[in-house]
C-alpha positions as CSV (number, residue, x, y, z in Angstrom):
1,X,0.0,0.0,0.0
2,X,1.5,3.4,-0.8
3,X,2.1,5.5,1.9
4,X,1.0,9.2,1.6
5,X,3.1,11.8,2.7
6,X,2.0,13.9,5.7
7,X,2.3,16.9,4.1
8,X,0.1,16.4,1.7
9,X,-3.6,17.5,2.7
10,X,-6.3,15.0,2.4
11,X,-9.4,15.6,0.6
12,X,-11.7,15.7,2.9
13,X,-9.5,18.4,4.8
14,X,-10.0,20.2,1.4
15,X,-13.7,19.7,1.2
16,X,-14.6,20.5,4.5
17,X,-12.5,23.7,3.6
18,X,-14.7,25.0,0.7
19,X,-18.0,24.1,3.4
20,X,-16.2,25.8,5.8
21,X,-15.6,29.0,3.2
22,X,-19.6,29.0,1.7
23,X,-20.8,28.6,5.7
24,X,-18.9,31.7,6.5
25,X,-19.6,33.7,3.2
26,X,-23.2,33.2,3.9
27,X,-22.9,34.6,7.3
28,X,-20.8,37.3,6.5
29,X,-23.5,38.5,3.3
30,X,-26.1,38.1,6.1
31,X,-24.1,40.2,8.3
32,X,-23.2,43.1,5.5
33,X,-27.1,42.7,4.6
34,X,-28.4,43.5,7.7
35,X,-26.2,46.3,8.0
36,X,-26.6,48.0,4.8
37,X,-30.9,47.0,5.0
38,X,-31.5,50.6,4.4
39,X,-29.7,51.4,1.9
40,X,-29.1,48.2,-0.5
41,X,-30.9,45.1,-1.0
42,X,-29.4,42.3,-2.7
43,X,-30.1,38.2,-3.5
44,X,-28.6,35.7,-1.6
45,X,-26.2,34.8,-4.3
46,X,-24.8,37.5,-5.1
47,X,-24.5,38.8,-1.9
48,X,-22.3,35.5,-0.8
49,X,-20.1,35.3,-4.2
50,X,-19.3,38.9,-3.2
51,X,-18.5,38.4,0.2
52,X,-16.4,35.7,-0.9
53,X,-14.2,38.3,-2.7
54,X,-13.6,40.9,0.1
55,X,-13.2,38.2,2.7
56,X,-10.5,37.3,0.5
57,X,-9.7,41.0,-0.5
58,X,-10.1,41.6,3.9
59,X,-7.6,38.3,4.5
60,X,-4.8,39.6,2.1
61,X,-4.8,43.4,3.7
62,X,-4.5,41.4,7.1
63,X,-1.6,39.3,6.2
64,X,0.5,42.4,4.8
65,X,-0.1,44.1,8.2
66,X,1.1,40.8,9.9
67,X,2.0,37.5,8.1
68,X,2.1,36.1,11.7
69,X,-1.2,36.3,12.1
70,X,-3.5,32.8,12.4
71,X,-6.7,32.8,10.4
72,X,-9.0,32.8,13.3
73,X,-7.3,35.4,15.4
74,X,-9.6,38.2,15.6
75,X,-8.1,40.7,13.4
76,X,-8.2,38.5,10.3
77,X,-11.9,38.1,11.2
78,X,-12.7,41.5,11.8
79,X,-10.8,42.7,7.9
80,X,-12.4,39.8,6.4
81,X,-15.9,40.7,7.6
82,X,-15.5,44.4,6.7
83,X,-14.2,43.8,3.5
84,X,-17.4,41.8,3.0
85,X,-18.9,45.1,3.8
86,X,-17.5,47.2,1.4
87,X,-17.2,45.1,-1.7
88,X,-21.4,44.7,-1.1
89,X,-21.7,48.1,-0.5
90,X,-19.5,49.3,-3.7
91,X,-21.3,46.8,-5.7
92,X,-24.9,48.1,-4.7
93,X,-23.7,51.3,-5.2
94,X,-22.9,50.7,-9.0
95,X,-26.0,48.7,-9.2
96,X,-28.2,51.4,-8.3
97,X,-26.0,54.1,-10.5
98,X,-26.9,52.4,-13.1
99,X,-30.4,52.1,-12.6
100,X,-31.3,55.0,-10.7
101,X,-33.9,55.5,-13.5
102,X,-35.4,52.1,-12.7
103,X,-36.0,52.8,-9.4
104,X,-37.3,56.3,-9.0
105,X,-40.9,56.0,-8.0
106,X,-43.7,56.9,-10.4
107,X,-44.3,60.8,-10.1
108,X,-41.0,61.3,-9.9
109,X,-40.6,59.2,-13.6
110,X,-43.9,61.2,-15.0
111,X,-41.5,64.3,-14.2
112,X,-38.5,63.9,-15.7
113,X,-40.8,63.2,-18.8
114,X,-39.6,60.1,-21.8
115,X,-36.3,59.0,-22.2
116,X,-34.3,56.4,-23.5
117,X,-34.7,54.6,-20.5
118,X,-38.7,55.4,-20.2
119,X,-41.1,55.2,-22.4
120,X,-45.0,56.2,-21.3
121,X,-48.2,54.5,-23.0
122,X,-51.7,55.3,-22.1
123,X,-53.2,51.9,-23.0
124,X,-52.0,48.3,-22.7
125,X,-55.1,47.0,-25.1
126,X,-57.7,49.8,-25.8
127,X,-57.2,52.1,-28.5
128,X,-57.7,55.5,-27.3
129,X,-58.9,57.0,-30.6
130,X,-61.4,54.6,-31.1
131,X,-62.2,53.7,-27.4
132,X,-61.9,50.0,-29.0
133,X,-59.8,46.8,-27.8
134,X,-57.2,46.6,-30.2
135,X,-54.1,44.1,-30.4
136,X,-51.6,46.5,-32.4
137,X,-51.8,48.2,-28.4
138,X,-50.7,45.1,-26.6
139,X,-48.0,44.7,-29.9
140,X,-46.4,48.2,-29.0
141,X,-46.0,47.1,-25.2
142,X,-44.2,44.1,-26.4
143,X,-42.1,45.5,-28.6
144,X,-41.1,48.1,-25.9
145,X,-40.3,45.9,-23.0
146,X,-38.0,43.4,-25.7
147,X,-36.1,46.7,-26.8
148,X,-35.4,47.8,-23.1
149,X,-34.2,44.3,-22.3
150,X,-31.9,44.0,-25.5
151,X,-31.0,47.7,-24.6
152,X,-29.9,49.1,-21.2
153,X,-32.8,48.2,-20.1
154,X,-36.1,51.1,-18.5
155,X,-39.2,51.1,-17.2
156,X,-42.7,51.3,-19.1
157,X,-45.3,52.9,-17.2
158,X,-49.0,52.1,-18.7
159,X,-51.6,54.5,-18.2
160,X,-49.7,57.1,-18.4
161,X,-50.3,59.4,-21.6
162,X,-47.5,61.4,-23.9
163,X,-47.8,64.4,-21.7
164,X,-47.3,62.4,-18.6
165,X,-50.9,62.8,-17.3
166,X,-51.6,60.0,-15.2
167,X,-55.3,58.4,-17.2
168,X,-55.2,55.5,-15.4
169,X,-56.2,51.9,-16.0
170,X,-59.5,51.4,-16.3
171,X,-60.5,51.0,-20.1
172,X,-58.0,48.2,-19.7
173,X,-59.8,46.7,-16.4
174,X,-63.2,47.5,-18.5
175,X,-61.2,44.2,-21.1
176,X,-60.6,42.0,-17.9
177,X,-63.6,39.6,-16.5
178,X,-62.2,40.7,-13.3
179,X,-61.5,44.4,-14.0
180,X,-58.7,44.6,-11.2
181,X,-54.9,45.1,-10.5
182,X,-53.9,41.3,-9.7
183,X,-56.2,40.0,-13.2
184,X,-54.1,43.0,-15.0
185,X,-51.0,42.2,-14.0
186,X,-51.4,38.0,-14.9
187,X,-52.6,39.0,-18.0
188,X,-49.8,41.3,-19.0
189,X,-47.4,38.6,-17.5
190,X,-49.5,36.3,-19.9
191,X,-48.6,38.5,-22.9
192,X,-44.4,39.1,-22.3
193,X,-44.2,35.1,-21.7
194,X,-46.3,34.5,-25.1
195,X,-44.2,37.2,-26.7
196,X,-40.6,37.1,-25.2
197,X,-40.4,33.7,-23.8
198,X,-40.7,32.2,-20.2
199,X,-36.9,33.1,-19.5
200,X,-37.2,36.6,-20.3
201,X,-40.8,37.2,-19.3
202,X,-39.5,36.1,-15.9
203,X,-37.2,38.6,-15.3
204,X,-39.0,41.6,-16.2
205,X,-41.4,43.2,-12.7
206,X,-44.8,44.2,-13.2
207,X,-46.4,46.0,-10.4
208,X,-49.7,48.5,-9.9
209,X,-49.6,51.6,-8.5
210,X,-52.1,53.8,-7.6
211,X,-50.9,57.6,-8.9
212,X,-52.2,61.2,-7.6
213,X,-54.5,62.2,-10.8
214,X,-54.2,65.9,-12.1
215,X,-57.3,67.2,-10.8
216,X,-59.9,68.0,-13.4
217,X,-61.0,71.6,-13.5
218,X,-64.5,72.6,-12.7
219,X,-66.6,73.2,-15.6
220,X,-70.8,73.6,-15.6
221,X,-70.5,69.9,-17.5
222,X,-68.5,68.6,-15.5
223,X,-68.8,70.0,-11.7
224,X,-66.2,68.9,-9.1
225,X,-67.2,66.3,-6.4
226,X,-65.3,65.9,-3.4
227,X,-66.3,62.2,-3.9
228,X,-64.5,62.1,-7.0
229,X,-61.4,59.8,-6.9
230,X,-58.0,61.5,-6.8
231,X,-55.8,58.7,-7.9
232,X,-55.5,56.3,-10.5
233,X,-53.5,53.2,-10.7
234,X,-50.6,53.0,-13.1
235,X,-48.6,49.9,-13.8
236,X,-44.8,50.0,-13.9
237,X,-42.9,47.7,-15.9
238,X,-39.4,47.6,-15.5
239,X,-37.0,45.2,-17.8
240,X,-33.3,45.3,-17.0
241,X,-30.6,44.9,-19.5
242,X,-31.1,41.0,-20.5
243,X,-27.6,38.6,-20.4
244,X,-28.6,37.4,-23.4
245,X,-30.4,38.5,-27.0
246,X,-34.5,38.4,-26.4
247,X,-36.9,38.0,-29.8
248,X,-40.0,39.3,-30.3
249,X,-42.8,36.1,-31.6
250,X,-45.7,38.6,-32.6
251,X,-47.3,35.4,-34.3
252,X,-47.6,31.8,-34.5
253,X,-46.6,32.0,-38.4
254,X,-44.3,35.5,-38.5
255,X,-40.7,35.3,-38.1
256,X,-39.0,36.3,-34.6
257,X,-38.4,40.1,-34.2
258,X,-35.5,41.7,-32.8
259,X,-36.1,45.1,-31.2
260,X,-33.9,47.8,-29.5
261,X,-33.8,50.7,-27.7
262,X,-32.3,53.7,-29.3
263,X,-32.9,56.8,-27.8
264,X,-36.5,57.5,-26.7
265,X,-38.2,55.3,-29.2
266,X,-37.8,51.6,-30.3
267,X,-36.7,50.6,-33.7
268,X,-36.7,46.8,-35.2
269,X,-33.6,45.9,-36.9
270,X,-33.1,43.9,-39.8
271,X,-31.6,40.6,-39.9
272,X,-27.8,41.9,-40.9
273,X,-28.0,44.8,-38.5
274,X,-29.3,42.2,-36.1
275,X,-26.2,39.7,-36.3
276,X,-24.2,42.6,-35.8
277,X,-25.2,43.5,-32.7
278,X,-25.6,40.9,-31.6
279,X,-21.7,39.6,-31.8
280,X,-21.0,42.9,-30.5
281,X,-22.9,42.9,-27.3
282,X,-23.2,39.1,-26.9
283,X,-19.6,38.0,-28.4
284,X,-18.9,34.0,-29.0
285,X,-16.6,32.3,-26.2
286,X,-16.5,31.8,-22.6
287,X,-14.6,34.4,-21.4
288,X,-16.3,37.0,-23.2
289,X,-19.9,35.3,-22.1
290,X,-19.1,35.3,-18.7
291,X,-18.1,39.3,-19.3
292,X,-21.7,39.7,-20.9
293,X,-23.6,37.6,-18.0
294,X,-21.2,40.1,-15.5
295,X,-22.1,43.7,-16.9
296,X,-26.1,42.5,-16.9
297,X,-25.9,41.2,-13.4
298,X,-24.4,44.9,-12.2
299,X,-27.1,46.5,-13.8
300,X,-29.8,43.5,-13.0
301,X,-29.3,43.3,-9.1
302,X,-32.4,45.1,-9.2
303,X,-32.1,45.2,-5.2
304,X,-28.9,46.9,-5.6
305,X,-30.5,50.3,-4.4
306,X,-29.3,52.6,-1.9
């Protein structure tokens, strides 16, 4: 029987090693969490890969103050936990730098007017000229959610009209057999998985939000009531920049659609132009894919707000 040198470290040392590493990054994310509750919020994941890194980042600054130190004295600890700290906090700050257009709440959107990160639509499904259900409505709500997500990603507020006067929901509702938020919102849901695809679909948020109305000035036709409702629910869909490219199905017999935001409005492209952004935002090889799957998931840790 060979005989193994003692210097050489079994595998189960190594094993419980890499237990012993996840057991403590998932304490010290919890910790840095906690702390920073107020300010950022972030998954589970991401919070322990990170605090992975400035434990590391915390163990290497201890060691250059004292390579005599033993890894469970109480400075390495300490450096290892606050390092945690900071590389969470930097990250959630860059997170929410980048999508501090995301997360500003509705009036404050309807304010700062369209951009190339917001786009306003009065109507998910009723015309508003002819005051009939049409499906070229629910089309241009597609088509605007697949362009933010192949894009930099925004936030679509519906109900909402070019002016940024709030009209509410209700000739939607009106198409619904239960004309209310939570039937809305698995409808729409219903529409960007059809569309876009489970994958995508899922990582878009769709929420309600009832919105102080403008009030409506009094007129002999059209008295003011103090009964008169003086908010009306907006839905916010936001779409963050998607780690991969996301086509448009408008049809069971059309070809797939590739959209994209470019400035405040959102253009198709064409099969060559397609391709060619596509290798330039998405390039071929593993490197450059994990790269890609990196820059969305800074932008995408849609907790990452402070």
């Amino acid at each position: 029987m060979e005989h193994v040198p003692d210097s050489v470290t079994p595998l189960w040392a190594t094993a419980g090693a890499l237990i012993v590493v996840l057991i403590l990054a998932w304490i010290f994310s919890a910790i840095a969490r906690w702390l920073l509750r107020r300010r950022a919020t972030l998954d589970g994941t991401t919070a322990i890969v990170l605090s992975i890194a400035g434990s590391a980042l915390g163990l290497f600054i201890a060691g250059a103050i004292d390579p005599r130190l033993r890894i469970w004295s109480p400075l390495p600890v300490i450096v290892a936990l606050v390092g945690s700290i900071l590389v969470i906090a930097v990250y959630a700050a860059i997170a929410t730098h980048l999508q501090r257009d995301l997360r500003m709440s509705i009036p404050e959107l309807i304010a700062a007017g369209e951009s190339a990160q917001v786009e306003f639509k009065s109507s998910a499904r009723i015309n508003m000229r002819t005051g009939a259900k049409d499906p070229k409505m629910e089309q241009v709500i597609v088509k605007t959610v697949s362009a933010f997500l192949n894009a930099d990603g925004g936030t679509l507020l519906i109900g909402v009209d070019d002016a940024g006067t709030p009209l509410g929901l209700d000739p939607d509702y009106a198409t619904l057999k239960t004309p209310d938020a939570d039937r809305f919102e698995l409808w729409l849901r219903d529409l960007l998985t059809t569309a876009l695809g489970q994958t995508a679909a899922a990582a878009v948020e769709v929420s309600v939000e009832d919105v102080e109305a403008i009030p409506t000035a009094e007129t002999p036709d059209n008295p003011g009531s103090p009964d008169s409702p003086t908010t009306r629910p907006v839905c916010r869909v936001i779409a963050g920049p998607s780690p991969r490219p996301v086509y448009l199905r408008p049809g069971k017999n059309t070809p797939p659609e590739f959209w994209l935001r470019t400035g405040n409005s959102s253009r198709q492209l064409g099969v060559d132009q397609a391709s060619e952004y596509i290798a330039h935002r998405w390039p071929i090889g593993a490197g450059a894919a994990l790269a890609a799957q990196a820059r969305a998931a800074v932008r995408l840790s849609a907790g990452g707000q402070m």
